[in-house]
C-alpha positions in Angstrom: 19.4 -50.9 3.2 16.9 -48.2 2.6 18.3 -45.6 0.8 17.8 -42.1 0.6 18.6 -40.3 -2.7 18.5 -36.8 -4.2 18.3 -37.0 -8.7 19.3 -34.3 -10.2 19.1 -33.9 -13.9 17.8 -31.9 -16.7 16.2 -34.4 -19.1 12.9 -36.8 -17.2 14.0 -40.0 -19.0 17.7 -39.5 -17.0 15.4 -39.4 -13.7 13.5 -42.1 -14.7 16.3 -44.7 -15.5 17.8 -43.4 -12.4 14.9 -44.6 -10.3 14.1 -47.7 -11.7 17.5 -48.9 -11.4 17.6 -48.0 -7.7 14.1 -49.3 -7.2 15.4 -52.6 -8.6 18.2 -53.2 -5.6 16.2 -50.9 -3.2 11.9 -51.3 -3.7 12.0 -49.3 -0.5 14.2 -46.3 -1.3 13.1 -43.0 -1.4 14.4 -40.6 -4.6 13.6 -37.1 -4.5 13.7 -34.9 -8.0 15.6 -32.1 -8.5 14.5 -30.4 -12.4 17.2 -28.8 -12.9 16.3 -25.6 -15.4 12.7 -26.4 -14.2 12.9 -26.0 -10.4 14.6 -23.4 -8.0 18.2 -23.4 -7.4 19.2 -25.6 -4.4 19.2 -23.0 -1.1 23.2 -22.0 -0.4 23.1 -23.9 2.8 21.2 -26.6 2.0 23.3 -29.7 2.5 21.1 -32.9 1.5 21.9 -33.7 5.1 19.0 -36.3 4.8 20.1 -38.0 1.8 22.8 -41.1 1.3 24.0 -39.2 -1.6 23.3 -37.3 -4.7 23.5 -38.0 -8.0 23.5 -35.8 -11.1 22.8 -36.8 -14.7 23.9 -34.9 -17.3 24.8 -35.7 -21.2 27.8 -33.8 -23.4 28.3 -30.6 -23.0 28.6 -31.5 -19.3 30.4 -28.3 -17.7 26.9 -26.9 -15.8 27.2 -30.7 -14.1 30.8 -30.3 -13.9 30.2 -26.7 -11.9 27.3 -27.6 -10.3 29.3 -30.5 -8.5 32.1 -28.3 -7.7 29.3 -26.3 -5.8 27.9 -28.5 -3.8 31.3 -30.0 -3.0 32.3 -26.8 -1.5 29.7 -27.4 1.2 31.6 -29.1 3.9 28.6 -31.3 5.2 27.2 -32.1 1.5 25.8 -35.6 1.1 28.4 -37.8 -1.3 28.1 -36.8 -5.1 27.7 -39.4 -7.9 28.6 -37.7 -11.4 27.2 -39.5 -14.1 28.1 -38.5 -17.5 26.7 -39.9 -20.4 30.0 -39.8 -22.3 33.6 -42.0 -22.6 35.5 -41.6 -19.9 38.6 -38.6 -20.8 42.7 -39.8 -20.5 43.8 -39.3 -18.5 41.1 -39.3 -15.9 40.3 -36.5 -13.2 42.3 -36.4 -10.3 40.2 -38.1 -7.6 38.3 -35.9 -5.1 36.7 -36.9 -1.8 32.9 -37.0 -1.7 32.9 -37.4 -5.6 32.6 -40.9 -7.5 32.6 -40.5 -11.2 30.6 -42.7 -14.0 31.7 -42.1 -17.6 29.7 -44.5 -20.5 27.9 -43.9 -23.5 24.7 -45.6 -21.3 24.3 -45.9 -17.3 26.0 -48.7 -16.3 23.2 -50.0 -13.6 26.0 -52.6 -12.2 28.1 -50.1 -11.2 25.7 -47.2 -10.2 24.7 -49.4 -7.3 27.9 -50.5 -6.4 29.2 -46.9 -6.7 25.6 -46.0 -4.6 26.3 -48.3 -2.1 29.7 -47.2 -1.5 28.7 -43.8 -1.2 25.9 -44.4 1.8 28.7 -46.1 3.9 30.8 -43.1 3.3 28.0 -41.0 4.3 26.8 -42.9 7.2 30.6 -43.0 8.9 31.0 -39.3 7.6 28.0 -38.3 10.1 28.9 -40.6 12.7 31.7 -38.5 13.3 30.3 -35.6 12.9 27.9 -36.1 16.0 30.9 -36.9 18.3 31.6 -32.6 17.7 30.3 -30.8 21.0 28.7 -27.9 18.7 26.8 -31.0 16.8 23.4 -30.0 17.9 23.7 -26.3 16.9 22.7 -26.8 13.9 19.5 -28.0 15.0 19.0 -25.0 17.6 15.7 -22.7 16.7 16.3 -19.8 18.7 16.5 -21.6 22.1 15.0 -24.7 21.0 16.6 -27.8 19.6 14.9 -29.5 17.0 16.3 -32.7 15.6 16.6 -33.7 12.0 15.8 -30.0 11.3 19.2 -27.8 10.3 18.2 -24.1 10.9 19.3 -22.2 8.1 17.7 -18.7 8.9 14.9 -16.9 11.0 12.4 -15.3 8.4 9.5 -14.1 10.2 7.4 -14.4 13.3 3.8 -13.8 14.3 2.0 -13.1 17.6 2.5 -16.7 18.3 5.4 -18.0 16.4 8.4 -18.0 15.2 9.1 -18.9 12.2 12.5 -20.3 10.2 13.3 -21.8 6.8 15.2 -25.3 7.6 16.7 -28.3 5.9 13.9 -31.3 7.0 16.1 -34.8 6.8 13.3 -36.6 6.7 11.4 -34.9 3.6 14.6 -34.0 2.1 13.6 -30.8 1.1 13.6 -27.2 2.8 10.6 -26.6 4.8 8.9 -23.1 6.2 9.3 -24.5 10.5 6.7 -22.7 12.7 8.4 -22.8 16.4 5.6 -21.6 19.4 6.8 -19.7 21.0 4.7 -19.9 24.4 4.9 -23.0 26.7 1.5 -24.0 27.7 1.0 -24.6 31.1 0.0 -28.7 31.6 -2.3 -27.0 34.4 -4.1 -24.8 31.8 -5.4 -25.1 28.3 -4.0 -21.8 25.7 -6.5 -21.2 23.5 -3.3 -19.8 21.0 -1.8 -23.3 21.5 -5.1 -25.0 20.5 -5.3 -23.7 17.4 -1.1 -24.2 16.5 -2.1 -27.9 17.1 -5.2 -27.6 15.6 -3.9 -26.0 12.6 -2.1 -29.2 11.7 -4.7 -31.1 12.5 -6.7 -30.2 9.9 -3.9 -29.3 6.8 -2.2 -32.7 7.5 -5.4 -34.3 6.8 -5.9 -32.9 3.5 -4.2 -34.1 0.6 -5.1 -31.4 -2.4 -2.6 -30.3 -4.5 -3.6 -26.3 -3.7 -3.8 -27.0 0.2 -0.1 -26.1 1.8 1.8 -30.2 2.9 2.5 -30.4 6.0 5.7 -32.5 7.2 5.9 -32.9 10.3 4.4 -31.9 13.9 6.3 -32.2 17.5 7.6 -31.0 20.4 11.0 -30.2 21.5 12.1 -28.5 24.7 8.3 -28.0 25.6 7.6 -25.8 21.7 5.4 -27.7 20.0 6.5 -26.9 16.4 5.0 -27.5 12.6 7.3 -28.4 9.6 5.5 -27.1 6.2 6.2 -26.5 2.6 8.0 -23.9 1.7 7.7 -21.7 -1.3 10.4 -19.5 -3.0 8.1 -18.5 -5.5 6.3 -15.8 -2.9 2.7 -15.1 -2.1 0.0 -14.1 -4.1 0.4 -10.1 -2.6 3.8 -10.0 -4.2 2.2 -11.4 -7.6 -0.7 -9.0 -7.4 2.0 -6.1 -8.0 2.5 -7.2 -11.5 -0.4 -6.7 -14.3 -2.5 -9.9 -13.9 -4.8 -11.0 -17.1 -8.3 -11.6 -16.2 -7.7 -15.0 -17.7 -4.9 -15.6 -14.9 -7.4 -14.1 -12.2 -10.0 -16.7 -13.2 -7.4 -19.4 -13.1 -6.4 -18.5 -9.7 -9.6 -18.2 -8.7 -10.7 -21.7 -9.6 -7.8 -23.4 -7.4 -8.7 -21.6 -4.4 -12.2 -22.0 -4.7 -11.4 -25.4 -4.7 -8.9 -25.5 -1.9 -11.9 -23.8 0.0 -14.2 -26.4 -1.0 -11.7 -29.3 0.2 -11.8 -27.8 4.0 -15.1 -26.8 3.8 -16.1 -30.6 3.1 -14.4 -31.5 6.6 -16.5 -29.3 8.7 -13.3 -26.3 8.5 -13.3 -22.4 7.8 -10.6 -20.9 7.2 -11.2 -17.3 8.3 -8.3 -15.5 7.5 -8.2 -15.6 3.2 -6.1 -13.0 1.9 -3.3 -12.7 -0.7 -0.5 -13.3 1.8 -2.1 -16.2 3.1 -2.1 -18.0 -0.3 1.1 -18.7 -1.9 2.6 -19.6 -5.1 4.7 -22.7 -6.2 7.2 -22.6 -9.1 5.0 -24.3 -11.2 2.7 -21.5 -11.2 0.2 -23.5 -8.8 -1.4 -21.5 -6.1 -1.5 -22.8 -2.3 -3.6 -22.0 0.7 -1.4 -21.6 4.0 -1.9 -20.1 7.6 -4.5 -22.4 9.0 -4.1 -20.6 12.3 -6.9 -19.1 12.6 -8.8 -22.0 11.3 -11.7 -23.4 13.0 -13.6 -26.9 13.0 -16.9 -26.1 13.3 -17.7 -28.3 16.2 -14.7 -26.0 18.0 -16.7 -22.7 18.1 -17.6 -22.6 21.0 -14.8 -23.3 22.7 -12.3 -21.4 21.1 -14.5 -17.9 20.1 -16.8 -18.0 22.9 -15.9 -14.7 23.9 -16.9 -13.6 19.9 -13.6 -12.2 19.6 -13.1 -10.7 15.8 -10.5 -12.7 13.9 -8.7 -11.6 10.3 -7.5 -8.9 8.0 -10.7 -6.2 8.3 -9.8 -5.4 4.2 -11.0 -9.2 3.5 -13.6 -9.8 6.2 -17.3 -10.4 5.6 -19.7 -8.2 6.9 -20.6 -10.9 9.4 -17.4 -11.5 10.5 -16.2 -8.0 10.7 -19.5 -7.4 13.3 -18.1 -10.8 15.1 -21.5 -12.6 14.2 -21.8 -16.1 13.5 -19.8 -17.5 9.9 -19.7 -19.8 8.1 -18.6 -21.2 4.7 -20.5 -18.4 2.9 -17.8 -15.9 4.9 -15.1 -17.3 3.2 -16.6 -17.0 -0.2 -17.3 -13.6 0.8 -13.0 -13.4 1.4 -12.3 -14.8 -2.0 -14.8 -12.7 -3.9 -12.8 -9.6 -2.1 -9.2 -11.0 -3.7 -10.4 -12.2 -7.0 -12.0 -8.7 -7.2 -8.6 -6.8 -6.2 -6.4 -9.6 -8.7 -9.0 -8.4 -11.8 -9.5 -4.9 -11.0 -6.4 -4.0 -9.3 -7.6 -2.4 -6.1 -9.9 -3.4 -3.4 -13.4 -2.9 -3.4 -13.2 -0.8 0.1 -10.5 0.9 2.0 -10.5 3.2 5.2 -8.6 5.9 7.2 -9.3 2.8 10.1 -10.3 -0.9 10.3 -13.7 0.0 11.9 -14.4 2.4 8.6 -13.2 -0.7 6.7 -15.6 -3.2 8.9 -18.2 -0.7 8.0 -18.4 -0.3 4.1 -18.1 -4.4 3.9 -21.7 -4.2 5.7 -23.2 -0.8 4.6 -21.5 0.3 1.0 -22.4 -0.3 -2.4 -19.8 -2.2 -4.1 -18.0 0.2 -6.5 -18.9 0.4 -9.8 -16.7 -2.1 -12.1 -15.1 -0.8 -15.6 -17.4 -2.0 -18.8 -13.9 -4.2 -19.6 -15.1 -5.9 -16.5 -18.8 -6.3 -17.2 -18.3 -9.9 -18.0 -17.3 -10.7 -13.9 -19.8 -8.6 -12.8 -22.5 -11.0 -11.9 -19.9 -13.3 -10.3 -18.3 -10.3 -8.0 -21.5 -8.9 -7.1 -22.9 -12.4 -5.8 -19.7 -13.4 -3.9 -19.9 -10.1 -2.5 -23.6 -10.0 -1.6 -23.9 -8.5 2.1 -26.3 -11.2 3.1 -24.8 -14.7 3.4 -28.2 -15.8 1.9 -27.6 -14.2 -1.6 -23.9 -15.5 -2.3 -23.0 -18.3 -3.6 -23.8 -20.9 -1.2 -20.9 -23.3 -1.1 -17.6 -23.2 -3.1 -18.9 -25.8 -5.6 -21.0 -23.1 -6.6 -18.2 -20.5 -7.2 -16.8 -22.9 -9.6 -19.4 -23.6 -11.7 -20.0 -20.2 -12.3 -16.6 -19.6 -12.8 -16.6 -22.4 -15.9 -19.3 -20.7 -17.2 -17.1 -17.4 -17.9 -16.1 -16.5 -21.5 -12.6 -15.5 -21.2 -11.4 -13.0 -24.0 -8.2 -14.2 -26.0 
């Protein structure tokens, strides 16, 4: 048996006894951590449909456990609960309760959490077995018009020119993910340029493991939508974080990370073309993330999908040569950053316009505005990511960085 398994504790050393007494009996089982104080709150209609079960750890005083269980055992399609409390066992006992198997000792009993583990998976696996005999089954699974198994629509959030776009319960990554539905069918007899870059957008993230490049889960097609199954992050974008007072310090910091997310797709022959603050989001640890690969390129695509030199982006972070639909490259996206590291340390950005074309305009003919003496220290940085010509930035992100060490950041 390979079994699927959602931890959730407070304390790491709980996890990690967890784990390696499941990874004893099953080398090939896949646990999935839940920090509880530490990470977000389980989504209200998340279900750990993908999981044999879920245990939670938790030593004296254990009523958060206690009402935590009761929770999740509310949800009528919750994966079996294990309760392990690190404490004797009360008399009398609880009243026994279906979908909950209780373990009371001083120490975890690893005997008994995989008998008790075991037990639980059965229970699970007969549990969804019936389930799937229900005529309204599959509705769960239904994306607008589109069924999608092993993906439980929870709710539409957004959509795009191409895309919808839902947060759903993956059972395969056990986790909630951000699912990007196209929304045209492509015609086998003709080739959508929109469609080639949704695939191609994939592609090149799934590709990339860096930890401040978005993970991709999953690609497919169901009822003719090709779809993509990505992280999600309840933390929000970088937009929504750039409404709060930001140190320069923090800035910097961010900064660095996408300078080096930058550098990672750069490396594989990829712009991104569209960098801006609600294209780059934020995890709960703090981390920042680059998303929305859509309008992506690999450089050996260019002349097949902009052949027509259409202008792609958001005109407030274009480069000059972008925003004149002249040929890019890595330099433009330098270009992009220097525009939102400038707007996250001064607090505005550098040009702004009654229209896009007066936007388009000052990024190739204004002066940058002048920067506050508290900023002279960034100066040189902003004014060489910002440079109009290509040839007098920075050259690659590498470059960015090192200047960027080279910083003095006040106290």
């Amino acid at each position: 048996m390979s079994l699927r398994l959602l931890l959730i504790a407070e304390r790491p050393e709980y996890r990690l006894l967890v784990k390696k007494h499941v990874e004893i009996e099953w080398p090939e089982a896949t646990v999935l951590d839940h920090r509880l104080g530490e990470d977000e709150p389980l989504e209200a209609k998340f279900a750990a449909a993908g999981f044999d079960a879920a245990v939670i750890v938790a030593a004296p005083p254990t009523d958060a456990a206690e009402a935590l269980a009761a929770i999740l055992l509310a949800k009528p399609e919750f994966a079996p609960l294990v309760l392990v409390l690190l404490q004797e066992a009360p008399a009398p006992l609880p009243a026994p309760v279906p979908g909950l198997h209780r373990l009371y000792g001083k120490k975890i009993d690893r005997d008994q959490l995989i008998r008790v583990l075991a037990n639980a998976s059965r229970e699970h696996k007969r549990t969804l077995n019936k389930m799937r005999s229900n005529p309204d089954f599959e509705e769960r699974y239904k994306f607008g018009t589109v069924i999608i198994k092993g993906h439980r629509c929870l709710r539409q959030v957004g959509s795009g020119g191409m895309c919808k776009i839902y947060l759903a319960e993956s059972e395969r990554a056990g986790t909630l993910v951000v699912l990007k539905v196209f929304s045209q069918v492509p015609d086998v007899s003709e080739r959508f340029v929109g469609f080639d870059r949704f695939l191609q957008e994939y592609e090149i993230v799934a590709g990339l493991k860096h930890e401040n490049i978005v993970r991709i889960y999953d690609l497919g097609v169901a009822d003719d939508h090709a779809y993509i199954a990505m992280e999600h992050f309840p933390a929000g974008d970088l937009r929504h974080r750039m409404k709060s007072p930001m140190t320069p310090a923090t800035a910097l910091h961010f900064l660095e990370q996408m300078a080096s997310a930058l550098g990672a797709i750069h490396a594989v022959g990829v712009l991104h073309r569209d960098l801006k603050p609600a294209n780059v989001m934020l995890r709960t640890d703090g981390s920042l993330c680059l998303i929305d690969f859509g309008l992506a390129k690999a450089n050996e695509l260019d002349v097949e999908l902009t052949g027509t030199r259409e202008i792609f982006g958001t005109p407030y972070y274009m480069s000059p040569e972008q925003g004149h639909a002249e040929l890019i490259d890595a330099r433009s996206d330098l270009y992009s950053l220097g525009v939102v590291f400038y707007e996250m340390l001064i607090g505005r950005k550098p040009y702004t316009g009654a229209s896009a074309m007066e936007v388009i305009y000052k990024h190739k003919r204004a002066e940058l505005p002048a920067i506050a003496p508290q900023y002279a220290n960034y100066e040189p940085l902003l004014k060489r990511m910002l440079a109009k010509s290509p040839d007098d930035r920075y050259q690659s992100a590498r470059e960015v960085l090192d200047a960027a060490a080279e910083l003095k950041i006040p106290a």
